[in-house]
C-alpha positions as CSV (number, residue, x, y, z in Angstrom):
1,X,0.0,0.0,0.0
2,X,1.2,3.5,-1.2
3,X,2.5,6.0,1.4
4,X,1.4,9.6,1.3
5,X,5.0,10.4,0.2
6,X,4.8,7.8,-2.4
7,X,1.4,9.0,-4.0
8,X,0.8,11.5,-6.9
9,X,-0.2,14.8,-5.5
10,X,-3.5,14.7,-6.9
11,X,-4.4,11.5,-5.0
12,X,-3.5,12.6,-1.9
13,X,-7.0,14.7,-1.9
14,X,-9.3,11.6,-3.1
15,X,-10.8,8.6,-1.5
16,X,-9.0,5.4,-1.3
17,X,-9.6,3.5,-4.9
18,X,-11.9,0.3,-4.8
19,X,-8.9,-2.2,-4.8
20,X,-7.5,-0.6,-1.0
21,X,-11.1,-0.3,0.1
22,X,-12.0,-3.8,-0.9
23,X,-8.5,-5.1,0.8
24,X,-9.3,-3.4,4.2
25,X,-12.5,-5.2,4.3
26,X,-11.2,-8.4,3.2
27,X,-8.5,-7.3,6.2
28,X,-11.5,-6.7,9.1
29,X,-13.1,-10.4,7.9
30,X,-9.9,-12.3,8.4
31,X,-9.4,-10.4,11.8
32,X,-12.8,-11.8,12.6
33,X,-11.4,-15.4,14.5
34,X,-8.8,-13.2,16.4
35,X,-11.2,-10.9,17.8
36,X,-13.5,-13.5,18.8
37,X,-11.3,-15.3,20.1
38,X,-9.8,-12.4,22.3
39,X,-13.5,-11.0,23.4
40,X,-13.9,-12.7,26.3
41,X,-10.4,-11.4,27.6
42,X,-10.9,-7.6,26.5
43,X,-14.3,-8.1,28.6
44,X,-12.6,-9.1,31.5
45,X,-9.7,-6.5,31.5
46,X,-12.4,-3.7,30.5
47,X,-9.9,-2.9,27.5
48,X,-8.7,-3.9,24.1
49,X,-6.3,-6.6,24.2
50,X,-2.4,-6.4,23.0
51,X,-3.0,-9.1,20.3
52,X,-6.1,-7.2,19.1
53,X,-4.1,-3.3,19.6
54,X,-1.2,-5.0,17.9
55,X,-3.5,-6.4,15.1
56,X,-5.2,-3.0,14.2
57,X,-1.9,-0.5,14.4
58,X,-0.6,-3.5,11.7
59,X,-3.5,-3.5,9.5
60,X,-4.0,0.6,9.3
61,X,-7.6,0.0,11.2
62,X,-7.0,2.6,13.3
63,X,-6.3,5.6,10.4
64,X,-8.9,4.0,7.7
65,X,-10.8,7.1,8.0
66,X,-8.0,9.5,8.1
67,X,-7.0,11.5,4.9
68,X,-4.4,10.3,2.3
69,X,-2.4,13.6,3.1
70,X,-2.0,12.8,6.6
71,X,-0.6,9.2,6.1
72,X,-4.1,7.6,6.6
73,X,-6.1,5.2,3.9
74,X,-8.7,7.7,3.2
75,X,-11.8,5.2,2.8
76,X,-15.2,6.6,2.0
77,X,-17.5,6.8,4.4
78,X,-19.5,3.8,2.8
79,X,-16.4,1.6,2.6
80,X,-15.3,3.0,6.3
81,X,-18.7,1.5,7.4
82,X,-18.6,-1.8,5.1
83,X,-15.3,-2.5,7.5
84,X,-16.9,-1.4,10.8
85,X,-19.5,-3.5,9.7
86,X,-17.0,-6.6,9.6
87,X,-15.0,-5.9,12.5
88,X,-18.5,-5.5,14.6
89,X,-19.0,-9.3,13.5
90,X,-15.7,-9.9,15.4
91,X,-16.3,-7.7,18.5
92,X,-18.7,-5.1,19.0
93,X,-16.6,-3.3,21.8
94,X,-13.5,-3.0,19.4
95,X,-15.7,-1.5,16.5
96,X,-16.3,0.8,19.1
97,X,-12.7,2.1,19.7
98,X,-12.3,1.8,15.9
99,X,-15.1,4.1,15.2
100,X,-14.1,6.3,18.2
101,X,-10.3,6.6,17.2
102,X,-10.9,7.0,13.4
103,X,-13.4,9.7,14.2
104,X,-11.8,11.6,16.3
105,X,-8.8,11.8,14.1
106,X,-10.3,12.9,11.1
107,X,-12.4,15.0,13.1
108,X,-8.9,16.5,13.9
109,X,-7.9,16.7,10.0
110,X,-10.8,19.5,10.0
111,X,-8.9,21.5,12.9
112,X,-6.8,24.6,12.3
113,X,-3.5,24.3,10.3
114,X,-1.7,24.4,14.1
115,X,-3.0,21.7,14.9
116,X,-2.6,19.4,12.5
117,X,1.0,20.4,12.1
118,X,1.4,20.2,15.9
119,X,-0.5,16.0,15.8
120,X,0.3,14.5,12.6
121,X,3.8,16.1,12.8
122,X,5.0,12.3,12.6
123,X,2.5,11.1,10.2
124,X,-0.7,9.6,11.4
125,X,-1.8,9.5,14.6
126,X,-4.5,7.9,16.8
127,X,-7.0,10.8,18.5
128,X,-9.4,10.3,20.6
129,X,-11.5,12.0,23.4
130,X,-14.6,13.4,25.0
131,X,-16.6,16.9,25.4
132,X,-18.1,16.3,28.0
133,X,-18.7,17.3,30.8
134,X,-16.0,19.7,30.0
135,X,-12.6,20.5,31.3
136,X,-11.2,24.2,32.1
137,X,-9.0,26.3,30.0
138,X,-6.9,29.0,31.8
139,X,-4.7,31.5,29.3
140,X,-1.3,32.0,30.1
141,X,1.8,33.6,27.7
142,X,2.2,31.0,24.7
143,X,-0.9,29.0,25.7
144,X,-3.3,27.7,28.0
145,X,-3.5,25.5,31.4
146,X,-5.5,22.8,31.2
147,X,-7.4,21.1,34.1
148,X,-9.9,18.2,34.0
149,X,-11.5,14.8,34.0
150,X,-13.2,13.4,30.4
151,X,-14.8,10.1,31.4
152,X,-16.0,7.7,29.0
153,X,-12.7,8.4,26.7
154,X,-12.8,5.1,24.7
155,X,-9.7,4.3,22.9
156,X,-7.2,5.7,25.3
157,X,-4.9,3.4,25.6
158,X,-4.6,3.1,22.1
159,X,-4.2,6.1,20.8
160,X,-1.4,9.2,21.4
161,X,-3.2,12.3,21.4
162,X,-6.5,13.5,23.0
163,X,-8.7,16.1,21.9
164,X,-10.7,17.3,25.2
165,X,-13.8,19.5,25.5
166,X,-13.2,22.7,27.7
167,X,-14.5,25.4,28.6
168,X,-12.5,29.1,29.5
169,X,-12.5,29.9,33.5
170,X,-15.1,32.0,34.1
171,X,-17.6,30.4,31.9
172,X,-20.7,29.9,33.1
173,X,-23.1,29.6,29.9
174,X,-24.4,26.3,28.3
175,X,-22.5,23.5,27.5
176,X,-23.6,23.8,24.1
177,X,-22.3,25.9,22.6
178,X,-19.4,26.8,25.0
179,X,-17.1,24.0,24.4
180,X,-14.1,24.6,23.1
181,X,-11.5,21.8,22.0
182,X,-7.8,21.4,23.3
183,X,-5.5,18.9,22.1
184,X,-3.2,17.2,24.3
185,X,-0.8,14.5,24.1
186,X,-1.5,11.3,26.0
187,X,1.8,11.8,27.4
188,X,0.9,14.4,29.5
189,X,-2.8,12.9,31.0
190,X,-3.1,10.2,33.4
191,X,-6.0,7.4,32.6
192,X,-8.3,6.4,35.9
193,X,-9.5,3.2,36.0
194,X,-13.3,3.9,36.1
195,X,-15.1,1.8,33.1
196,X,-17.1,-0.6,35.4
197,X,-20.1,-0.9,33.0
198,X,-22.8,-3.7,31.7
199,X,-22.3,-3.0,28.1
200,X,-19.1,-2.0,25.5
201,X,-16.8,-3.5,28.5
202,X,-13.9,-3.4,26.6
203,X,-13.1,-0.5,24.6
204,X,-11.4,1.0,28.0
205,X,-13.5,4.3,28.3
206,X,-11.5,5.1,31.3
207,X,-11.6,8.9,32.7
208,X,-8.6,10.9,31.3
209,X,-7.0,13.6,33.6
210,X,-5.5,16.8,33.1
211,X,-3.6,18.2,36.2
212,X,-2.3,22.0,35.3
213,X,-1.3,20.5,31.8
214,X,0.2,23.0,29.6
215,X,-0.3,23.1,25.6
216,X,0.7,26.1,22.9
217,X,-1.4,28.2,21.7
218,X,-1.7,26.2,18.7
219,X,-2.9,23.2,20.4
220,X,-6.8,24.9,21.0
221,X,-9.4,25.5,18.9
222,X,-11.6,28.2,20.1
223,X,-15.7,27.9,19.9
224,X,-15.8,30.6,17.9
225,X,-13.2,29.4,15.7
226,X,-14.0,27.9,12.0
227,X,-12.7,24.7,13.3
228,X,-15.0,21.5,11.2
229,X,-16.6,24.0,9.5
230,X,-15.3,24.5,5.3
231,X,-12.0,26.6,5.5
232,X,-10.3,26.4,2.1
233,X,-7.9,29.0,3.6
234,X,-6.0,25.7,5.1
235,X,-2.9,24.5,4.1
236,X,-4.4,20.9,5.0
237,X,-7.4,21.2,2.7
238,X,-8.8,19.3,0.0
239,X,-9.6,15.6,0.7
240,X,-13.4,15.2,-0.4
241,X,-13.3,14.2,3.8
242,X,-12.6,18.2,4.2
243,X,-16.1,18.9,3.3
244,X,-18.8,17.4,5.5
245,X,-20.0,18.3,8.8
246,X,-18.8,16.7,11.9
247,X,-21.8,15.6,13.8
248,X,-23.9,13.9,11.1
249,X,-21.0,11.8,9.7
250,X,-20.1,10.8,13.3
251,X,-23.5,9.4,14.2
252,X,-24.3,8.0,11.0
253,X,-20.7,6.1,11.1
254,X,-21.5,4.8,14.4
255,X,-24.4,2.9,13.7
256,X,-22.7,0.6,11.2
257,X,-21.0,-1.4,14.2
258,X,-24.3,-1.8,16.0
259,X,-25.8,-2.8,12.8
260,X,-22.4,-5.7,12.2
261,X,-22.9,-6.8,15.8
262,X,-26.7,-7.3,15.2
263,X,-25.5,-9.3,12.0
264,X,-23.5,-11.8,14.2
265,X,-26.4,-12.1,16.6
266,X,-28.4,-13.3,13.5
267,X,-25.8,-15.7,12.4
268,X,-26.0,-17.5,16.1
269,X,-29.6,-17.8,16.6
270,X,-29.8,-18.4,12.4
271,X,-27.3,-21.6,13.2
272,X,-29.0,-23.0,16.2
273,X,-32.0,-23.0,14.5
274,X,-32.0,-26.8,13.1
275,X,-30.7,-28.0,16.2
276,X,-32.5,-26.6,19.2
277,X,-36.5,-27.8,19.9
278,X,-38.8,-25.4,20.5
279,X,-38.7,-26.6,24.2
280,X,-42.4,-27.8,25.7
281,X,-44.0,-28.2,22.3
282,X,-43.6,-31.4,20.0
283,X,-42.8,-29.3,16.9
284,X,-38.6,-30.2,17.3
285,X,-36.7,-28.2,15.6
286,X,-36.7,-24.4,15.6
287,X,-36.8,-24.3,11.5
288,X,-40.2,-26.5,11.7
289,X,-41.6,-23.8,13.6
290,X,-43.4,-21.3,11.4
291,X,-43.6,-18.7,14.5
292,X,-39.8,-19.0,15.2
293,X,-39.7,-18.7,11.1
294,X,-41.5,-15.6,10.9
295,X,-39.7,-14.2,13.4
296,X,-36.5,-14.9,12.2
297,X,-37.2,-13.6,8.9
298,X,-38.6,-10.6,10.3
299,X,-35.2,-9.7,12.4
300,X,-33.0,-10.2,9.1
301,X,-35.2,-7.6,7.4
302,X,-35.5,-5.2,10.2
303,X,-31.3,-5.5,9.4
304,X,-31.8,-5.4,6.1
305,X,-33.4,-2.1,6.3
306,X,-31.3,-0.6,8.3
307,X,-28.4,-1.3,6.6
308,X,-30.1,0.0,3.3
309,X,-30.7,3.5,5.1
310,X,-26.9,3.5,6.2
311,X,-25.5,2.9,3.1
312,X,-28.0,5.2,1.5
313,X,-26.8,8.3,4.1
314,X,-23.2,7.7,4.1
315,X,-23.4,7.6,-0.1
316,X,-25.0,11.0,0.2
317,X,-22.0,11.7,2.1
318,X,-19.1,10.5,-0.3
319,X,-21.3,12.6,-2.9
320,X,-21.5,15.8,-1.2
321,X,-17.5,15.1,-0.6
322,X,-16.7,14.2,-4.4
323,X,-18.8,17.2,-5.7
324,X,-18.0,20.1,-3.6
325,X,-21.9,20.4,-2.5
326,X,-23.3,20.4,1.0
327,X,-25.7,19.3,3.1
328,X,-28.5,21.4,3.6
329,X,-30.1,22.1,7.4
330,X,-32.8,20.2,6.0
331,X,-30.7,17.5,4.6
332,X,-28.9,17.1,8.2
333,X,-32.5,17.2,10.4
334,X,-33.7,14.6,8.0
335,X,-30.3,12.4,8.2
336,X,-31.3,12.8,11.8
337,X,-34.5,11.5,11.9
338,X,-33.2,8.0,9.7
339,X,-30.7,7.8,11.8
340,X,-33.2,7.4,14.7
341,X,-35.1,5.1,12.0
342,X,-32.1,2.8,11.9
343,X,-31.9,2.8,16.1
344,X,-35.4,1.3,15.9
345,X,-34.3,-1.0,13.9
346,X,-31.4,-2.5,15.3
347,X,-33.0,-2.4,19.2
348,X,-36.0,-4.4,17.7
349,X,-34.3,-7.0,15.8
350,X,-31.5,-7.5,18.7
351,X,-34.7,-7.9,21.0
352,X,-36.5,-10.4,18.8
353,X,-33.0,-12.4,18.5
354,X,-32.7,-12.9,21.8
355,X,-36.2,-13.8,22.5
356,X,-35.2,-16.6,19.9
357,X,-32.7,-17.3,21.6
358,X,-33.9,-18.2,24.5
359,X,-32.9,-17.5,28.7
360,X,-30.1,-19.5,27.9
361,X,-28.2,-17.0,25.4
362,X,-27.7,-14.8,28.6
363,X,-25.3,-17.1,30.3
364,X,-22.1,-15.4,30.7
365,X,-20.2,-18.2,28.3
366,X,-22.5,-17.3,25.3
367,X,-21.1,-15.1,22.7
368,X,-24.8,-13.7,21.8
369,X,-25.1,-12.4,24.9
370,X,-22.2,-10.4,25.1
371,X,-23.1,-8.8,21.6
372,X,-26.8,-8.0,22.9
373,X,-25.6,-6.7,26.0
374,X,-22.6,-4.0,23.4
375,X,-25.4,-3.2,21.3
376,X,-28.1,-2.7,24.1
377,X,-25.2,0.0,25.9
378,X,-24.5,1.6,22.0
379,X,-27.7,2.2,21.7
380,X,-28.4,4.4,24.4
381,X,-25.5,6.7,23.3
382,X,-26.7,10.5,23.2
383,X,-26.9,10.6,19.7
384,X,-28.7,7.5,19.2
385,X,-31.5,8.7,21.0
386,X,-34.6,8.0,18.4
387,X,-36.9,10.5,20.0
388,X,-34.4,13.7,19.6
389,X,-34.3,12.3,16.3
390,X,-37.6,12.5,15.3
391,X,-38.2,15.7,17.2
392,X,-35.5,17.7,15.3
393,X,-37.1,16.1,12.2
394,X,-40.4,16.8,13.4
395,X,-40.0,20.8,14.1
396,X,-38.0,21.2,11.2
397,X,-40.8,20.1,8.8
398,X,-43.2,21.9,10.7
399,X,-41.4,25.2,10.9
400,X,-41.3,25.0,14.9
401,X,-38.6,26.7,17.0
402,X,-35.4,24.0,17.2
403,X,-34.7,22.5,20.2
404,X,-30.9,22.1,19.0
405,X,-28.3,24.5,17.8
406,X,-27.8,23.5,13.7
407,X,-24.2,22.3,14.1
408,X,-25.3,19.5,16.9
409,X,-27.7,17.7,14.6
């Protein structure tokens, strides 16, 4: 695979071509046994294992969504989900620290010149982070003190740098839309043990600490800054990654892991289906059951479905990115809206799958339940939330006043 220095200058601002997209997804398949087999362990220590870190830093999992110019593979949103989709299969919780690593750092690729100079000074670099609740920002001569506590900062232990939500001392407004974001090596944080969860158990999401941390000027991107919004004033400009809006590409990218790990769920119960009874009835097997039928079938098109509205979003992405359009306010509360649609989805087919499955798919060996019990936590992530969703949706179509400032939805 080409390096950035070894690609013609014109490539360097283009998605990956189909060959490198189709090999990183061949690549997530083949890492599907490993991260299986490794699961179970991650679980246990609450983190990513070192076979598994070792296995994604080799395979460029970890900068898939990073631009060409910055030493990443540059993969379309749609063939960034087609892998996530795969890897999910494999582990749910590290499709979580693959989407929250690859986001964050190209979410850092739309930053101010400074600060991609200042974190992909080596070549590419994992980011990764949290807003809220945020941290405080004191200004001193070069640069600002940093103080504060980011839980929930999955990834951490994989990646070096950490872009952290703060707000200036003395602020006292909303969180939204006060944050600003600081960029800090990993270097200079200390991690606290703290992910003690049911759900996503091993992506480490471990509180991050800043104690009177310094960083350059360079290093913070102001609210009121033009940080991930167009700037073709940038010296790091012009991958077709440069121009789409944070927020909407985030949540729509994040679903594609909840959608793989209900995939895998479908596959188990799918399997067992010719060998389990349907216990207390004299029908036998599940398949000779035509309400254990129908109810399978219903699950795999509830996936279906949602997996035709992702890949339908995250195309209108790579076009809006390949044509040097946008999306419109309208565009974005309706993206919104099927992205609750696909939420729906996925909770009521993982639902139905394990009422298929049976009490027994909860035990604590069973692989099923430890996918149900990822996707049931992913779920419930802020931005998943279906009735926000449809409430954004909902006033925007109406004309009513918006309950959200544009940029967060």
């Amino acid at each position: 695979m080409a390096t950035a220095a070894q690609l013609d200058p014109k490539d360097l601002n283009a998605f990956a071509d189909r060959a490198t997209a189709d090999a990183m997804v061949a690549k997530a398949k083949e890492l599907r046994p490993l991260l299986m087999a490794e699961a179970a362990a991650g679980e246990a220590q609450r983190s990513p294992t070192e076979a598994v870190e070792r296995a994604l830093n080799e395979n460029g999992i970890l900068g898939a969504l990073l631009p060409r110019r910055l030493g990443g593979i540059g993969l379309s949103f749609t063939d960034f989900c087609r892998m996530q989709i795969e890897i999910a299969k494999g582990d749910p919780a590290i499709s979580w620290v693959v989407q929250i690593i690859n986001g964050t750092s190209w979410v850092t690729s739309l930053a101010p010149d400074s600060v991609q100079d200042a974190v992909f000074a080596n070549g590419p670099a994992a980011v990764c982070g949290a807003y809220n609740p945020p941290g405080k920002a004191r200004k001193v001569d070069g640069g600002w003190i940093i103080n504060g506590a980011w839980p929930y900062t999955s990834g951490s232990r994989q990646s070096t740098w950490a872009q952290q939500g703060v707000v200036l001392e003395g602020y006292e407004g909303p969180v939204v839309p006060g944050i600003s974001m600081c960029y800090i090596p990993f270097s200079d944080l200390t991690i606290k043990d703290s992910w003690y969860v049911t759900g996503m158990q091993g992506t480490g999401s471990d509180t991050s600490v800043a104690k009177d941390v310094f960083i350059p000027e360079g290093q913070m991107v102001l609210m009121d800054e033009r940080a991930g919004q167009i700037d073709r004033t940038k010296r790091h400009f012009g991958a077709p990654s440069d121009l789409l809006p944070v927020v909407p590409v985030v949540r729509t990218t994040g679903i594609a892991q909840l959608i793989g790990a209900t995939e895998a769920m479908l596959e188990i119960v799918r399997d067992e289906a010719g060998k389990k009874p349907v216990l207390t009835t004299t029908i036998g097997p599940r398949t000779n059951s035509g309400a254990y039928m129908r109810d399978l079938g219903e699950a795999a098109a509830m996936i279906d479905t949602a997996k035709l509205i992702l890949f339908h979003l995250v195309g209108e992405f790579d076009r809006v990115g390949l044509t040097d359009s946008e999306l419109t306010l309208d565009d974005k509360s309706r993206h919104r809206a099927q992205c609750a649609q696909m939420i729906k989805l996925v909770h009521s087919a993982s639902e139905s799958l394990m009422f298929l499955a049976g009490s027994s798919a909860f035990s604590l060996d069973k692989p099923i339940s430890r996918y149900w019990k990822d996707v049931s936590m992913g779920l419930r992530h802020i931005q998943n939330i279906p009735t926000i969703g449809y409430e954004i949706y909902g006033r925007n179509i109406a004309g009513g006043d918006m309950i959200s400032p544009p940029g967060a939805y």
